[in-house]
C-alpha positions as CSV (number, residue, x, y, z in Angstrom):
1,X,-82.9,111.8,23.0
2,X,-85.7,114.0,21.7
3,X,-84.9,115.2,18.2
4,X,-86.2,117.8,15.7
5,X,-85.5,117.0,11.8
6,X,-84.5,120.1,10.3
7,X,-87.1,120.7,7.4
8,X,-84.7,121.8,4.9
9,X,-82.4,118.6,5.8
10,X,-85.3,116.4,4.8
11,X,-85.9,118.9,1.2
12,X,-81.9,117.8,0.6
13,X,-82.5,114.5,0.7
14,X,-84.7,114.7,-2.6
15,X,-82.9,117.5,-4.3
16,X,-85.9,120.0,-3.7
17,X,-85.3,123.7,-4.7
18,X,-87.7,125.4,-2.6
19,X,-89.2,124.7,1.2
20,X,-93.0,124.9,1.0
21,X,-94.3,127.5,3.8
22,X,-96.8,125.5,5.9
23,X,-96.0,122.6,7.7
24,X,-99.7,120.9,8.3
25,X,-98.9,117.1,9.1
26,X,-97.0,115.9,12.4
27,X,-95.8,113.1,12.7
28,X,-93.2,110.8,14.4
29,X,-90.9,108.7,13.4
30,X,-89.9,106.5,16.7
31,X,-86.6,105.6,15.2
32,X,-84.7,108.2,13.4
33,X,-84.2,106.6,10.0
34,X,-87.8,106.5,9.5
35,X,-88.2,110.0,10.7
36,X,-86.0,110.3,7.5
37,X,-88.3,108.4,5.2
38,X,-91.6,110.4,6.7
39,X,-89.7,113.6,5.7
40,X,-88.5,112.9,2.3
41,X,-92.5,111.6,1.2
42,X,-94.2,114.4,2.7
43,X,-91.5,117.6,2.3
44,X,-93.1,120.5,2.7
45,X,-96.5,119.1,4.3
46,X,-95.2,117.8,7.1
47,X,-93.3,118.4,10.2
48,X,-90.9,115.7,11.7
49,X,-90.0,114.6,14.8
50,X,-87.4,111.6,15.8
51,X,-87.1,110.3,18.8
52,X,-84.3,107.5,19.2
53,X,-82.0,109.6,17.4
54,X,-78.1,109.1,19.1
55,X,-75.7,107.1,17.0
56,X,-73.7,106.9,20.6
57,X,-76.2,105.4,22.6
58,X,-77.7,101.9,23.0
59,X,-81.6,101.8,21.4
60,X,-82.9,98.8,23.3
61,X,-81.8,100.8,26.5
62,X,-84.1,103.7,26.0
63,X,-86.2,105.3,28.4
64,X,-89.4,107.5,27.5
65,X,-89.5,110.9,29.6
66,X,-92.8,112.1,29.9
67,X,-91.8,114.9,27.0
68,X,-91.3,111.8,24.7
69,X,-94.9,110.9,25.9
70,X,-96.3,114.4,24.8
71,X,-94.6,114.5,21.6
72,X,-96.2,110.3,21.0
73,X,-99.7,111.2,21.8
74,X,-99.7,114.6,19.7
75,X,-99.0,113.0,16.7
76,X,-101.1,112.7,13.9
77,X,-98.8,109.8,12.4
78,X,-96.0,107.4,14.2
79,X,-93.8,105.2,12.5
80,X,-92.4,102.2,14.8
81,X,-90.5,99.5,14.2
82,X,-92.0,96.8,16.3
83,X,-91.0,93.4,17.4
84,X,-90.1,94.6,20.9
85,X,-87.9,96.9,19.4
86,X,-89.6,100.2,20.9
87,X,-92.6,98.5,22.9
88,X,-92.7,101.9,25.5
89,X,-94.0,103.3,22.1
90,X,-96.6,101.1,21.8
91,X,-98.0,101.5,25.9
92,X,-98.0,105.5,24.8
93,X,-100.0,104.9,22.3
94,X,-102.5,102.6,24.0
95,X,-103.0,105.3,26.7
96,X,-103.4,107.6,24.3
97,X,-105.8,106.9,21.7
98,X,-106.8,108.5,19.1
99,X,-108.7,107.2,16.2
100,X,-107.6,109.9,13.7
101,X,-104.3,108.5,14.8
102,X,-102.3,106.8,11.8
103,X,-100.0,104.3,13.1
104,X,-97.7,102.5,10.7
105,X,-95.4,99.5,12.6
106,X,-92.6,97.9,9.9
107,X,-93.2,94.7,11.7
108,X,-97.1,94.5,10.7
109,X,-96.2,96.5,7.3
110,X,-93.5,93.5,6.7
111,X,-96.2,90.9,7.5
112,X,-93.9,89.5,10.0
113,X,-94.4,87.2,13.0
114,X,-93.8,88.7,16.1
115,X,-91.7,86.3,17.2
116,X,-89.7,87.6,14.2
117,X,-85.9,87.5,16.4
118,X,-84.2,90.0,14.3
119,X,-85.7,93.6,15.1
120,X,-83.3,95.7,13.0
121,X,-85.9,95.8,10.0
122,X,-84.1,98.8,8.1
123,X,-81.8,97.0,7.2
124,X,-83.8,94.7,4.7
125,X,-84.1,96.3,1.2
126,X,-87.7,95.7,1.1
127,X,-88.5,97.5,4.2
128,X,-88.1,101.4,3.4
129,X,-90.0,101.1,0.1
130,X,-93.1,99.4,2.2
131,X,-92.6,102.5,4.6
132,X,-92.2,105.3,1.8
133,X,-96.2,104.0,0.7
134,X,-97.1,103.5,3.9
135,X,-96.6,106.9,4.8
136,X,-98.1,108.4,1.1
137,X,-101.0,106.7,2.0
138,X,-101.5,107.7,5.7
139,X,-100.4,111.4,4.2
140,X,-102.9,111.4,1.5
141,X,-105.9,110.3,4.4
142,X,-105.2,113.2,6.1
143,X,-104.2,115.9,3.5
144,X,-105.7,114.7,0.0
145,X,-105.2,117.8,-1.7
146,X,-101.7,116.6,-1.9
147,X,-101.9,112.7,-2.5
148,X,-99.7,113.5,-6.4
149,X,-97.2,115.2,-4.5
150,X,-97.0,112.4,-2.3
151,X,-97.1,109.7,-4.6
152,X,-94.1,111.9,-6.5
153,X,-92.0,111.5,-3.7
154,X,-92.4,107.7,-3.4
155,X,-91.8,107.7,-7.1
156,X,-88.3,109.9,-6.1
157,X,-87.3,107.8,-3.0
158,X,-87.7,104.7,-4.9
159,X,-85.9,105.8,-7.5
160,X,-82.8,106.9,-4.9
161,X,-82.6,103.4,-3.6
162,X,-81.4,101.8,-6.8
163,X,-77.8,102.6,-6.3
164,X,-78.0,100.9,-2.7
165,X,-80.0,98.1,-4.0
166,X,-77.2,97.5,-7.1
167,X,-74.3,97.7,-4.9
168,X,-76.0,94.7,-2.9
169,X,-76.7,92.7,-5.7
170,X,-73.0,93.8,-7.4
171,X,-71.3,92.4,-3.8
172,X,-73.6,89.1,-3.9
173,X,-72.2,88.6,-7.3
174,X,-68.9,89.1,-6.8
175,X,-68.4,88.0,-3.2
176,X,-71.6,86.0,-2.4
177,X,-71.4,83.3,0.1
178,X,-68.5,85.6,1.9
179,X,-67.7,84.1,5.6
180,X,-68.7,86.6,8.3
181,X,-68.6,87.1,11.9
182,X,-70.9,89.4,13.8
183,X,-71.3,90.5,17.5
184,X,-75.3,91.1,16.9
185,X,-77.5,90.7,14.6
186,X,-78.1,94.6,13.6
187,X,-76.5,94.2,10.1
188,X,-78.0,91.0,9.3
189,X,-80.3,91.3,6.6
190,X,-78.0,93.8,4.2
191,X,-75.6,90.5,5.1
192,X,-78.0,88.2,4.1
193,X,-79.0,89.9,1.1
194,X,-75.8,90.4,-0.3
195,X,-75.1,86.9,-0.1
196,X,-72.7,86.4,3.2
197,X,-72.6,83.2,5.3
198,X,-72.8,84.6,8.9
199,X,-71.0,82.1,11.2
200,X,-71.5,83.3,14.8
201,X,-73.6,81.2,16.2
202,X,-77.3,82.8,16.6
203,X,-77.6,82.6,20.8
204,X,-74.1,84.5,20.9
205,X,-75.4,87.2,18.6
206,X,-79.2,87.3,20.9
207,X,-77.1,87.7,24.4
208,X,-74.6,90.6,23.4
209,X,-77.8,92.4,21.3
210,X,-80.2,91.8,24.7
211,X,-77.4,92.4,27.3
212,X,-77.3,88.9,28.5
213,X,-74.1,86.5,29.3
214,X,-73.5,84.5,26.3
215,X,-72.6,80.9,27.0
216,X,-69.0,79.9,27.0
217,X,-69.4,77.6,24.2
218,X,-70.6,80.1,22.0
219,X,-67.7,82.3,22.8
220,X,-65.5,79.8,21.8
221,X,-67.1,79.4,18.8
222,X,-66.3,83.0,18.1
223,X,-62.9,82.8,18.9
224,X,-62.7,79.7,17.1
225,X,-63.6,81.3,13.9
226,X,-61.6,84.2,14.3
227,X,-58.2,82.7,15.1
228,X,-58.7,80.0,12.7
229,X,-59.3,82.4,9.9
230,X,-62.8,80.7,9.0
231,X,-64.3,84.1,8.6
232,X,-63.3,87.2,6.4
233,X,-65.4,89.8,7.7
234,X,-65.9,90.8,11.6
235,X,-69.0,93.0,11.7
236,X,-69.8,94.7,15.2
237,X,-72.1,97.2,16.5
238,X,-70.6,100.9,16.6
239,X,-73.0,101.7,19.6
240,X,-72.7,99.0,22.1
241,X,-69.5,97.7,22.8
242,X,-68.3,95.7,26.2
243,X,-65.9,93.7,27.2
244,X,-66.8,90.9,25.2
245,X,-67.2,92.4,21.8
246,X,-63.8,94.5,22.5
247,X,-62.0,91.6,23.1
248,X,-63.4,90.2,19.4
249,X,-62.3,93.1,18.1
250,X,-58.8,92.7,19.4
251,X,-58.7,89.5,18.1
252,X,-60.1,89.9,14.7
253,X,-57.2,92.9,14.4
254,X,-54.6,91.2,16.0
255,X,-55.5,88.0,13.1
256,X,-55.8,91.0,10.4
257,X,-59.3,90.2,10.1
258,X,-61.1,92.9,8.1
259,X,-63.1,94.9,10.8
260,X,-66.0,96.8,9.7
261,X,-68.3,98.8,12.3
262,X,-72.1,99.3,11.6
263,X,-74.6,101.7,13.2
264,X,-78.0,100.3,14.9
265,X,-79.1,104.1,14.4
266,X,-78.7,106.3,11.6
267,X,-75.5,108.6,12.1
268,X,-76.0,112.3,11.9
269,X,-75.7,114.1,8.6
270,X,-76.5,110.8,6.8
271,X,-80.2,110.0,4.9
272,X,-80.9,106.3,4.5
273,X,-79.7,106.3,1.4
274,X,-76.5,107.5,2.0
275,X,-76.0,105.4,5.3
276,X,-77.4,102.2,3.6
277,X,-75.0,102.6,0.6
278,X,-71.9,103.4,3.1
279,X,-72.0,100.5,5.0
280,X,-72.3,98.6,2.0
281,X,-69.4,99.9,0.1
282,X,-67.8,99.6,3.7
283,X,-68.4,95.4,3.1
284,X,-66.9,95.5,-0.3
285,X,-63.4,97.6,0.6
286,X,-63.3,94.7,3.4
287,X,-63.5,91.8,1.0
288,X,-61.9,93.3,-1.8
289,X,-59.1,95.1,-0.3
290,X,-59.2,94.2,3.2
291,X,-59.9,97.3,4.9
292,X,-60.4,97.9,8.3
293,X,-63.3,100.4,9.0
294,X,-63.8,100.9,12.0
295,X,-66.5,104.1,11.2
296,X,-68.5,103.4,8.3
297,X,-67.2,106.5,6.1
């Protein structure tokens, strides 16, 4: 699961020209698309790590190996999510303090509760811009000789959201108030912000996302919505798939109900802008033209 960021990947993602030669910051990104967003701010001064990196693999399963640990406690930043999402990240940390140590959690960035039932923060609009100053901030404590450079790049990243944040608004316009169906909640906030009602009932959603048996009334609810054609969208989790969500899948096909798969982790070769704006577009061609994407390409 352990995964290096390529330095000149991270360079592409803001259209530098040239790699600068030292590498002086390390830092972690716990979860891979904010590995992405640590790499874009600090380019050159900074080397990146990742650590939940495997589109093909289940998050909230994870296991740290004692190599995770190593690469955890030698960092001079971390970037977590929070809300239970990556707690073994949290116990490394607290075993291994360090009060040079800049930790930045989403959760706490987003001033959210952490009761907060919804963990999959990068997909909120708001989030990745907090993150981007976050990280220019914690950057500039440590290397202040660069704090313009930094603040550049936020100025850059920002700036490479807007097409992502128009498409939203463009969809909410257009399509707002769209009837949806999801087997977890990993999507939910890029739903919510562009406007969609989502119908499955919220306990189905929390037992297929936690790995728990969903009660049978809530199934039928699902199936309910599926085969009566009360939804237009069926949304589902490329990276954890059962029985269950295979057989609403089956369903929603067999009824001709737009399906459209979503990553909990971002896919390889992507940057968050370019995943976020995918999976977007991927929503539109469903409503619009009733497209079945089953990758988000």
């Amino acid at each position: 699961m352990l995964a290096r960021l390529p330095r000149i990947a991270l360079f592409v993602g803001l259209g530098m020209a040239q790699m600068a030669t030292a590498a002086t910051i390390y830092a972690v990104g716990v979860e891979n698309e904010y590995a992405d967003v640590i790499g874009q701010i600090g380019g050159g001064y900074v080397t990146v790590n990742t650590i939940e990196s495997n589109p093909n693999t289940d998050p909230h399963t994870f296991e740290a190996s004692p190599a995770v640990a190593r690469e955890i406690a030698g960092a001079q930043i971390v970037v977590r999510n929070g809300v239970g999402y990556d707690g073994w990240a949290k116990k490394i940390l607290a075993s291994n303090p360090n009060p040079k140590r800049k930790v930045i959690v989403v959760r706490e960035l987003l001033r959210l509760p952490e009761s907060t039932k919804n963990p999959h923060l990068w997909y909120k609009p708001e989030t990745m811009p907090a993150v981007a100053l976050a990280v220019a901030r914690s950057l500039t404590e440590l290397d202040p000789g660069h704090a313009a450079y930094f603040a550049a790049n936020v100025r850059k990243f920002d700036t490479s959201l807007q097409p992502w944040h128009l498409a939203i608004a463009s969809f909410k316009a257009q399509f707002g108030g769209t009837p949806v169906a999801v087997t977890e909640p990993v999507a939910n906030y890029l739903l919510q912000a562009a406007g969609c009602d989502i119908k499955t009932p919220w306990n189905l959603q929390a037992a297929v996302m936690n790995g728990t048996d969903p009660a049978p009334q809530d199934v039928s609810i699902q199936d309910r919505l599926i085969k009566q054609h009360s939804i237009k969208i069926f949304v589902y989790n490329k990276q954890v798939t059962d029985s269950l969500t295979n057989s609403f899948l089956s369903k929603a096909k067999a009824e001709k109900i737009p399906v459209v798969g979503v990553y909990e982790t971002m896919p390889t070769g992507d940057s968050y802008q370019s995943w976020m704006l995918t999976e977007t577009n991927a929503l539109r061609n469903a409503v619009e033209r009733g497209t079945l994407t089953t990758v988000p390409k």
